[in-house]
Each structure stands twice: as C-alpha cells, then as structure tokens.
MIVEX-869856 format. One record per residue: residue in one letter; x, y, z of N, C-alpha, C in turn. Coordinates in pm, whole numbers, plus 32768, in hexadecimal, padded with zeros to 4 digits. Each point is the difference from the previous one (the first is absolute). Example, Ala and Ser with C-alpha at 12.3 -4.5 7.8 and 13.67 -1.06 7.14 Angstrom:
// residues 2
a85277DC7830C7FA780778000805A80788000/s7FDD80697FB88052807780067FB3806D8049/
END
This chain:
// residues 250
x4E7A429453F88055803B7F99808E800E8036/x805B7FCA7FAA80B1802A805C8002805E7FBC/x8064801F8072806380AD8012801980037F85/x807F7FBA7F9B800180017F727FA8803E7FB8/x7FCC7FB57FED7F61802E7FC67FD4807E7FF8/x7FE1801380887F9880808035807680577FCF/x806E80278017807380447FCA800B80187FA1/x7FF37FA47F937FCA80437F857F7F80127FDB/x7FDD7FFC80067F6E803B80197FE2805E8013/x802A803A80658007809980338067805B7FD4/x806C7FA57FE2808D807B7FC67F91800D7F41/x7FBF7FA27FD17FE780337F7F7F9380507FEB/x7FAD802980AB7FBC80897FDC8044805C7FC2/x7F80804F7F908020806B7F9F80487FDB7FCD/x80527F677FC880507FE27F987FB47FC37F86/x805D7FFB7F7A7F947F967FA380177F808025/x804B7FC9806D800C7F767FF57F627FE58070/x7FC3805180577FAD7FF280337F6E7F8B7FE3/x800D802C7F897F987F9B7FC4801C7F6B7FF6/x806D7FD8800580267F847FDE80107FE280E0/x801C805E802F80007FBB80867F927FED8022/x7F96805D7FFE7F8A7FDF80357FA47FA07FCC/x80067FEC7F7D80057F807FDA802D7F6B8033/x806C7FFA803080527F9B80237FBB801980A7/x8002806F80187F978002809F7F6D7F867FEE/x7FCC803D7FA87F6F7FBF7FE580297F607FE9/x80517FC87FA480327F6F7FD980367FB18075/x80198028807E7FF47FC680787FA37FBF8048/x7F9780607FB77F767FEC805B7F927F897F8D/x802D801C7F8E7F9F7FD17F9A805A800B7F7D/x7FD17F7B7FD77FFC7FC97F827FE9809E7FB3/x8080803C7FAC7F8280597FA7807580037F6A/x7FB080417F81803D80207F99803280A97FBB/x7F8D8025806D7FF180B77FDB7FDD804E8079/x803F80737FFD7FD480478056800E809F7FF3/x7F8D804680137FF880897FEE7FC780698060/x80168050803C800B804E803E7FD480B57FD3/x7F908044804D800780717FBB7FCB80768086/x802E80357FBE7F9D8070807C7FC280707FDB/x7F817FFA80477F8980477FCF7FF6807B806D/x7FE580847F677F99805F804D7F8980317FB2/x7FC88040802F7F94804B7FE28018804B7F64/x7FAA7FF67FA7801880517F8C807B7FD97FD5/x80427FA87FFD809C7FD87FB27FF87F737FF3/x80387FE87F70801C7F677FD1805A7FEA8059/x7FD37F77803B80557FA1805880937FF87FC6/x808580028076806C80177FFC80527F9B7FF8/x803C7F8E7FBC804D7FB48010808E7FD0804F/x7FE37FB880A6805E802A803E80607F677FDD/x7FA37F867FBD80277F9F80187FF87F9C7F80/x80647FE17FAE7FC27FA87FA180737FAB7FC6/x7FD37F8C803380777F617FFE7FB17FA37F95/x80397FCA7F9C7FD77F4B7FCF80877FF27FDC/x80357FC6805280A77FC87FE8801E7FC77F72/x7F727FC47FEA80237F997F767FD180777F77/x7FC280757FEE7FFC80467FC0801980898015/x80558032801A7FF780CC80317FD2803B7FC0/x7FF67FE07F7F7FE5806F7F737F857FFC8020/x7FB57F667FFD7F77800780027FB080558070/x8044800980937FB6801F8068800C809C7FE9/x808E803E7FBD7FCD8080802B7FD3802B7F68/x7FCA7FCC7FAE7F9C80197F957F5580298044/x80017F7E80197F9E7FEB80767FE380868033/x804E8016805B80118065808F7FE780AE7FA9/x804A7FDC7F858007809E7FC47F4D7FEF7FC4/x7FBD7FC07FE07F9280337F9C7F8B7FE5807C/x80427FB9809A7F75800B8066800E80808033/x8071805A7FED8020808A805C7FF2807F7FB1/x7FD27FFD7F6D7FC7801F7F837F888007800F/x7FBE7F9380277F777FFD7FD07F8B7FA68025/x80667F5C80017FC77FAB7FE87FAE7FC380A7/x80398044805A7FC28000806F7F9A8044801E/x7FC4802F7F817F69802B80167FA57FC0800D/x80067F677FC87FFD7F7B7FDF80047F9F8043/x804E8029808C7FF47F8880537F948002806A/x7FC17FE57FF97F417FA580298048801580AB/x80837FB5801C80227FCF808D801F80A98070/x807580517F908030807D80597F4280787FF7/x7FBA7FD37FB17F8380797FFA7FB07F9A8071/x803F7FB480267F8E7FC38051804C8012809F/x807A80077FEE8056800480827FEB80968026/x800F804F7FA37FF080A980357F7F8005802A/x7FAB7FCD7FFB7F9C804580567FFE7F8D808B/x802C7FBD800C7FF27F91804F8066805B80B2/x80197FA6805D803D803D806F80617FDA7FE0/x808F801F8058805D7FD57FE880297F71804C/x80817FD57FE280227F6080337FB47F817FD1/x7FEC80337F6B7FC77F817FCF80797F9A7FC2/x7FD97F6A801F80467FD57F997FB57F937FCA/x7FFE7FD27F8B7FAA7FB77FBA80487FB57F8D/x7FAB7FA47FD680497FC27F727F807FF17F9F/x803F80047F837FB280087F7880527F717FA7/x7FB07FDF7F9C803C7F917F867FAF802D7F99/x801B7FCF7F9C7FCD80367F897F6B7FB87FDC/x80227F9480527F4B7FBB800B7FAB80518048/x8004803E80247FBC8066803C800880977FE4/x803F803A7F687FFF80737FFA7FA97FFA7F7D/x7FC080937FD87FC880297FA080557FEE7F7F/x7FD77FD77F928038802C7F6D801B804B7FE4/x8083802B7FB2801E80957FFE8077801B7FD6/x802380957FA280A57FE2800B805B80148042/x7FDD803F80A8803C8004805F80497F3A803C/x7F747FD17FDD80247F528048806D7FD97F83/x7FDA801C7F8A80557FCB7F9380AA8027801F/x7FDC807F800180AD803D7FCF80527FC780A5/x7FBD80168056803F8008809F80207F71803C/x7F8C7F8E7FE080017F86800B800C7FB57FB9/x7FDA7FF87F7C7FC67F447F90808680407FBB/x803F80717FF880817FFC7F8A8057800A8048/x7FF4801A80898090802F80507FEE7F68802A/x7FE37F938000800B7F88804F7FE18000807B/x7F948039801B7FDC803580907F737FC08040/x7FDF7FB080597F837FC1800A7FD180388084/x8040803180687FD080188067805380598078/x7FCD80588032804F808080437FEA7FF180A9/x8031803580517FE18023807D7FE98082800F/x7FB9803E803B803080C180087FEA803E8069/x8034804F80218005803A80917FF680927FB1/x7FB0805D80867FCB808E7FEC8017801E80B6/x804980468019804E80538088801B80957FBD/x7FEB804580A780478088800D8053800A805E/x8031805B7FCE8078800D8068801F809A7FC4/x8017805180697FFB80BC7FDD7F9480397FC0/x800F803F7FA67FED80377FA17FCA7FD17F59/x803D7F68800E7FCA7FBD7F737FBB7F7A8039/x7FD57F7F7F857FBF7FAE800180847FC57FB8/x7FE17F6F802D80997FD97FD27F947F487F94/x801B7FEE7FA37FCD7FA87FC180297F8C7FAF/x7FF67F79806880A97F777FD17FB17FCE7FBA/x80607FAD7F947FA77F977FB0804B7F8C8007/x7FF07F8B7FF4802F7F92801F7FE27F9D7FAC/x80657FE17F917FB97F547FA3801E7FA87FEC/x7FCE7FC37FB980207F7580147FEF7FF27F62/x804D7FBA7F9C7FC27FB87F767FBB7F837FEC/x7FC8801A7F817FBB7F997FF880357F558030/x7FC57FAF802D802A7F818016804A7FF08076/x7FE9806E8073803E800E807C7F587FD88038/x805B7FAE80827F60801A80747FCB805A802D/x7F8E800880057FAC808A803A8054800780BE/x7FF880CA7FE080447FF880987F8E7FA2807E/x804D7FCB802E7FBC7FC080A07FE6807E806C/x7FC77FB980577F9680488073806A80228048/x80767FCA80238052800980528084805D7FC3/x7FEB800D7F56807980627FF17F8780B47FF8/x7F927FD17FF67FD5808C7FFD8005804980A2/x7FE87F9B805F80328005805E80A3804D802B/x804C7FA57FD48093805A8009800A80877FA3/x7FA380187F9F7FD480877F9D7FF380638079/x7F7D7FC380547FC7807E803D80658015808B/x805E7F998011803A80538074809080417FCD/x80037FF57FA8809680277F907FC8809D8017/x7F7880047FBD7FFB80857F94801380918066/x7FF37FFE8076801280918066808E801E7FF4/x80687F787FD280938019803F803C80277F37/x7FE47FBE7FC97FEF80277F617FA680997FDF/x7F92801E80467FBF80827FEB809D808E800A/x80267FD9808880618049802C806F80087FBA/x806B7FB57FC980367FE37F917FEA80407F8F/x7F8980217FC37FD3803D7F9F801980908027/x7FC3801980767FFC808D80078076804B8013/x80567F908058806E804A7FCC8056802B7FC6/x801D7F977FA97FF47FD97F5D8007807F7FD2/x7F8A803780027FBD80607FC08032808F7FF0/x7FFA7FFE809580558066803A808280597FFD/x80467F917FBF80A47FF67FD77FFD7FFB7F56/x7F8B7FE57FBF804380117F78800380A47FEA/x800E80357FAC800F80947FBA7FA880157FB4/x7FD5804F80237F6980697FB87FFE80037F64/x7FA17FA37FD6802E7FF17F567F6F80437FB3/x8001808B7FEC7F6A80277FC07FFC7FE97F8F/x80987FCB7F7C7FEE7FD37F9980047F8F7FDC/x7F997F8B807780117F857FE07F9F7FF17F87/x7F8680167FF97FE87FFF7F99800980117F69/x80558078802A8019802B7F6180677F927FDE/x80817FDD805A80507F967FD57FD57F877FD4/x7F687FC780387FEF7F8C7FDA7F817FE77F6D/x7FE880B27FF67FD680077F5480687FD37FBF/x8089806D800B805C80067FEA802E7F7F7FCC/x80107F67807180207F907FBC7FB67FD27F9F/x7F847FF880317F9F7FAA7FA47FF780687F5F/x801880727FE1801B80547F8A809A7FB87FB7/x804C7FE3807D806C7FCD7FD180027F967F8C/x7FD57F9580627FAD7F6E7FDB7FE180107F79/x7F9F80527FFD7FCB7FF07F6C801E803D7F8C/x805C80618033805080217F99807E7FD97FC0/x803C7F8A8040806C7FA67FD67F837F757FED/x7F9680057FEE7FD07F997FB680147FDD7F77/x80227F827FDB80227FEF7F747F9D7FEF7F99/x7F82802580227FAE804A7FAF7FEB80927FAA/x80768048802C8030807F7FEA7FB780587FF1/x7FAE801980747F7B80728035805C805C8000/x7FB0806F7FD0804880A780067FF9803F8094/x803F805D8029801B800E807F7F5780528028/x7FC0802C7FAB7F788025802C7FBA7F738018/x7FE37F937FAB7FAE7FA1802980497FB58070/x80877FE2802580387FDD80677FB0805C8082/x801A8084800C7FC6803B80487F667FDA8019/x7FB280117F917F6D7FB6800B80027FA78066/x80477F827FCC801B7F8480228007800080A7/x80578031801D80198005809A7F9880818052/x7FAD80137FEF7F9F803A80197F627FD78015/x7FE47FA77F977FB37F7F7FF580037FD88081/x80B27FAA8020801E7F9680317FD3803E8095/x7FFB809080157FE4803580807F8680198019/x7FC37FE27FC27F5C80147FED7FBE80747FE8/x805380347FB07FDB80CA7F8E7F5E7FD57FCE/x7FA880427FE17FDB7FDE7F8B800680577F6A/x7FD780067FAA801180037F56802280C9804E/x7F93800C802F7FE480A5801280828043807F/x801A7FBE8079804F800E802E80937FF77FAD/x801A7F877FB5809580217FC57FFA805A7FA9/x7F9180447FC4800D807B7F92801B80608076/x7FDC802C80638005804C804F80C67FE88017/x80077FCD801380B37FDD802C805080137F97/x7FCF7FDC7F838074802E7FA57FC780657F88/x7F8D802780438001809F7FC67FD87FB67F70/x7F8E7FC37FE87FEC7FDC7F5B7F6E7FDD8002/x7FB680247FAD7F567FC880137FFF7F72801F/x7F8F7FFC80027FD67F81804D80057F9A7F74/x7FA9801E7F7780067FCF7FB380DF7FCC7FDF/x80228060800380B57FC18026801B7FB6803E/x7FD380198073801E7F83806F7FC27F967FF4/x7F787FF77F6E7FE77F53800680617FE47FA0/x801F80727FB580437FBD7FB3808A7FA87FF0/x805180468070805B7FEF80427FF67F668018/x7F897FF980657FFB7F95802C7FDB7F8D7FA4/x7FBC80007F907FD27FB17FCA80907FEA7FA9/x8082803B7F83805C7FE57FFA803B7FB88058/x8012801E807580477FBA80817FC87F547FFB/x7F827FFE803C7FCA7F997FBD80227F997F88/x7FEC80107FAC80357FE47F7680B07FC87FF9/x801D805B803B80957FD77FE980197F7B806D/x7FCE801680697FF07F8980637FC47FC37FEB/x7FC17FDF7F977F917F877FEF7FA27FEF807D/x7FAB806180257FB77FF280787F9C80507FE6/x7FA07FDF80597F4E802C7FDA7FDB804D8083/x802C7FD6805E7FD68001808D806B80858057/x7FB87FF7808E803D804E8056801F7FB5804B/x7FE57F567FD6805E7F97808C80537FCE7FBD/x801F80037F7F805F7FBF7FC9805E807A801E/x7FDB806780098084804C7FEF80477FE88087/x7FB97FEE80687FF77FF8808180827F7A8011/x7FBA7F917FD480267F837FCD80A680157FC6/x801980547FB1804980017F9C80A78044804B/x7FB3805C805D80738054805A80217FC58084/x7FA77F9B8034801E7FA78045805A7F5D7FE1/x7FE4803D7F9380717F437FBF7FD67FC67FF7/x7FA97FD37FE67F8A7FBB80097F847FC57F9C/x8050805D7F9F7FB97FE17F4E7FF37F8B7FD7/x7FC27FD57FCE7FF87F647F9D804C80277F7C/
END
C-alpha cells in the first residue's frame, strides 16, 4: 500500500468520506462492486460503519438503512457467524443460498450474485465486512480469498477505529424511520401522513399490532391504514412495498 494511500485512509477515520476509502482499500486487493461494513454487539441491530457502490449510493444506503432496521434478522450468514469463533472468512453466491426475501431484496434486485465476508474482533465489538461482486462477474478465486484473509486483521482494525471516532448517535434510528416516513410521504400516490407513517413501519418490520401500538390507534386502524396505503400504491404485498422503497418497482 503507498504512503498516499494509507494517508488517506487513515486521515478519513471518523469521517463520511471513510467509506469510499476503505472501499478503494478493498479494490486493490479485489475485483469488487459493493462493500459494507458493520459492527456488532450483543442485543443491538448491527451498526453501519461502511457502505460504498460507487455506481449507485442511493441504492446501497437504502440497502444499509432497512438491514440495520430489521432486515438482518434475515441473514442465514451473520446468525450463523455469531455463534461461530471469531476470524472467519468465507464466501457465499446465490447458487448456494436459501429462497427468500432476504436473497431477493439483498442479491437478485440489488444485482448482486456473490459476497466474501469476514467476522473479527477486535475490543469490545465484532466487526462484520461484506464484499460483492454482480451478477456476470467471476466467482472470487482461491488466491483473492487468500489476499481477503490476510487483509481482514489490518481492515478489522480500521473499523474499530473507525468506530471509535464517530459521535455517539442514540437517535439513529429514529432518523432513519424518520427518512423512510419521509419517502412515503412525498409519494405521488398522496398517502396521508398516518398511512405514510404505517408505511414506513411495515418497511421496518412492525407488525399490524405493533404499529397500532406506535401510533396510539386499534389494531383494526392500523389494517386499515395499511390496507388504504396499499390501494393507493397499487400493491398487495410486504415485498412490493419493500420493492417499491428500494426503486425497484416494475
């Protein structure tokens, strides 16, 4: 790695340009299209320290907001890495994953066929890379998973410190209801700001009885809510809506 380089690299700890360096760290070593980064603890949705697709931003941190929501309840790979030891690194493709709308929304619509992933500690947290490739790219080789596993101790570290340096954010969540409420309430379907609310609640994985609980209205309200919402979107489903806030609609 040159001095250059490593220089920025390290001056963009705890910055937002961080994600795009460590990215450009990883694209040295390997062919890649995406890359995401999170760090894990105990009892808390995984933390987003890292999230690059040069050729789409909107899409990745769509992505990034509904796996740190929810949708990482879902991933088959991190419930299989937490109980596992640490310093794993491994690769997955979609020929080899279960059916599901975790494989759908994350891979077959994001243009995504195959990942690398690394699971390290370092302090206090679990630090968790993802690495992809799109469809119609070669499957990674023996020899770049190779440069993966001797990357990932000096990248683990990076993260953590990363980490370290951003600022204590306890209303990340509410901000990223916050957008996705946004979203659907400048939809040009012209949902009322209660079924907007519905809407982005859904998208976090509420169910009918939980969002009555949140906006204070029976449950029979909250289908109703939802089913208007529905209607006005021309949608039946809880993946189309999924589908629909990801960009991704037909």
């Amino acid at each position: 790695m040159d001095f250059d380089f490593q220089s920025r690299l390290i001056g963009s700890l705890g910055s937002d340009d961080f994600s795009q360096q460590f990215y450009d760290f990883w694209v040295r070593l390997l062919l890649l299209d995406q890359c995401t980064a999170w760090e894990l603890k105990p009892g808390q949705a995984p933390r987003t320290l890292v999230s690059a697709r040069p050729n789409d931003p909107e899409l990745i941190k769509r992505l990034c907001d509904l796996y740190s929501e929810s949708m990482y309840q879902g991933d088959e790979q991190l419930q299989q890495l937490k109980s596992s030891d640490n310093g794993i690194v491994a690769q997955i493709s979609t020929q080899t994953m279960d059916q599901g709308q975790y494989r759908r929304l994350f891979f077959e619509e994001a243009d995504l066929q195959e990942k690398l992933f690394i699971l390290s500690q370092c302090g206090e947290s679990s630090y968790y890379i993802n690495l992809y490739r799109c469809q119609g790219r070669d499957a990674f080789s023996q020899a770049e998973l190779q440069r993966c596993q001797q990357a990932a101790p000096y990248a683990t570290a990076l993260l953590d410190k990363h980490q370290q340096l951003l600022p204590e954010d306890n209303s990340n969540i509410k901000l990223q209801q916050d957008k996705l409420e946004e979203f659907f309430r400048h939809h040009p379907a012209g949902l009322s700001p209660r079924e907007a609310s519905t809407c982005s609640l859904i998208v976090t994985g509420h169910s009918n009885e939980a969002i009555a609980l949140k906006l204070e209205v029976s449950i029979n309200t909250a289908r109703t809510f939802r089913r208007r919402a529905y209607e006005k979107l021309q949608l039946s489903t809880q993946a189309e809506l999924f589908a629909l806030y990801l960009g991704s609609a037909t």
